[in-house]
N, C-alpha and C positions, 0 to 999 in steps of 0.2 A: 504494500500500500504506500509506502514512504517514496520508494521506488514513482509508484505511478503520479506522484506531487509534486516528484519532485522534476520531475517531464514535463509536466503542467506548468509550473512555474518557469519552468527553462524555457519552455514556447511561449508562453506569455511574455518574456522579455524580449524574447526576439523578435514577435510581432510589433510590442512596443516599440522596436527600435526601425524596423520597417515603416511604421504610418509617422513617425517622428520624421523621417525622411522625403517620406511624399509629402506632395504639393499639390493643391487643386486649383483651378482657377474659374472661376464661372464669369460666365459674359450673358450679359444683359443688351444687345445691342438694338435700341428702338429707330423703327423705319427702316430696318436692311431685309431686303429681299431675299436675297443669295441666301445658297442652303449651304455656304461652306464659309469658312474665316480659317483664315492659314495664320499663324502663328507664328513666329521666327526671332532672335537674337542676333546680337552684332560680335563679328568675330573681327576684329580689328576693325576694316575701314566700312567692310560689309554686311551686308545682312542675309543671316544663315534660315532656309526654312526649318521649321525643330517639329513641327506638326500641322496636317491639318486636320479641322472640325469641322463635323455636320451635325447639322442642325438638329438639337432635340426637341425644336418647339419654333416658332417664328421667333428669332433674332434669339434662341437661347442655344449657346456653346456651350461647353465645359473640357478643359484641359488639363489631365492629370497625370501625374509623371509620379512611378513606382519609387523613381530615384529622383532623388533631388539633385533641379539642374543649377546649372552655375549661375553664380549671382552674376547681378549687370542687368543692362535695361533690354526688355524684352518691347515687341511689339505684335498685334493683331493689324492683319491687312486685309482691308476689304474689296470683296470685286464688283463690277466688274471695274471702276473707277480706282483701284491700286490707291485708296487712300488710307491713312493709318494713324493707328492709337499706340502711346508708346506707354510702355507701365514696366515698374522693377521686380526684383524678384530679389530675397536679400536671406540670410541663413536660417533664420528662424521664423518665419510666418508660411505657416503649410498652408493655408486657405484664406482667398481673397475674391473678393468679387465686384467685379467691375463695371458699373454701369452710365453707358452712353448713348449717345443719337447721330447715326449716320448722314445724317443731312445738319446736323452744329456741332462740329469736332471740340467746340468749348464746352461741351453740357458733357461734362464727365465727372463721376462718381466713385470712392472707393470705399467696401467696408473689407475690415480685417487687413489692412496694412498702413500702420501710420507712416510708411517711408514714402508711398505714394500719394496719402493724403497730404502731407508736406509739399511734394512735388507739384500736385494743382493749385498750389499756391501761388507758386512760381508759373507755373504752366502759361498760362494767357501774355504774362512777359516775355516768354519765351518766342511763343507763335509770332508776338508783335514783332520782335527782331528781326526773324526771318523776313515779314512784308516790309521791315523796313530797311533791310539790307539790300532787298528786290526792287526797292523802289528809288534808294541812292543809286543801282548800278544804271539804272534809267536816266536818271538825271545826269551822271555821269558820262554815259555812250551821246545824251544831246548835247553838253559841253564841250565833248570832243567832237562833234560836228557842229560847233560853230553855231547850233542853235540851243533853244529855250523849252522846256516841256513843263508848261505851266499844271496843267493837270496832276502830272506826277509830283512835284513839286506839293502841289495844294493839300496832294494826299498824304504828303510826307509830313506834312508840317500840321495837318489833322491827327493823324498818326503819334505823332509828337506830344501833341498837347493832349490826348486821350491816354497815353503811358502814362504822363506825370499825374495826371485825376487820380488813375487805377492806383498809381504810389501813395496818392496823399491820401484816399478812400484808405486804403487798405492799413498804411500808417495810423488813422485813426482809428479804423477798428478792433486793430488787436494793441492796441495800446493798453498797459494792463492799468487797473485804477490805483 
């Protein structure tokens, strides 16, 4: 009898140590058609596919990995428009879940990861950089032709004054008392 407790107990660690290791991720993606969302990770400058999902439900994924994969920033990609959600993945949080809207890449949700809840904090700065780095090379390629791109210009300088809002909003709000 000690014998068979003591198998018991020796398996029960080692499952424990098994689901300690997995990782789940659930996707919540509202307005996406497509019955698939591919999944992938950056291995240097690239981006690696690591799985794809179908669909258990309209716009519900889930992506689980027996062995826990390597930290770093992961991404879901959606088709048939190749556009994507970036989310991390870090040593200790087995199950997260993620919820967004395919048609406003800013309406994104995380329960079960404060590393990622941190990050949409950030997030919307981030996106903004990108259009405003897009829209300096603009202004830049008309200055080197000798003309003016007022449009682009007006949207940078919108752009601009809508960052610094989102600074002083956000400065204010987590301002602690």
């Amino acid at each position: 009898m000690k014998l068979f407790y003591a198998i018991l107990l020796i398996t029960t660690f080692c499952l424990n140590l098994v689901n300690a290791q997995a990782i789940t991720v659930n996707f919540d993606v509202k307005n996406y058609d497509n019955d698939t969302l591919i999944v992938g990770n950056y291995f240097g400058e690239k981006q690696i596919v690591k799985d794809t999902l179908f669909a258990r439900g309209k716009g519900q994924f889930v992506w689980t990995e027996t062995e826990r994969p390597a930290e770093g920033m992961y991404l879901i990609l959606m088709k048939p428009e190749n556009t994507f959600i970036q989310f991390m993945i870090n040593d200790t949080e087995n199950k997260i879940s993620l919820q967004c809207n395919a048609k406003d890449l800013n309406d994104i949700k995380f329960k079960g990861s404060a590393e990622n809840d941190f990050s949409m904090i950030t997030w919307p700065f981030a996106r903004q950089r990108i259009l405003a780095d897009t829209l300096r090379a603009r202004t830049e390629r008309a200055k080197a032709n000798n003309t003016t791109d007022k449009e682009t210009q007006d949207a940078l300088d919108k752009l601009d004054k809508d960052v610094k809002k989102y600074q002083t909003d956000f400065i204010t709000k987590t301002q602690l008392p």
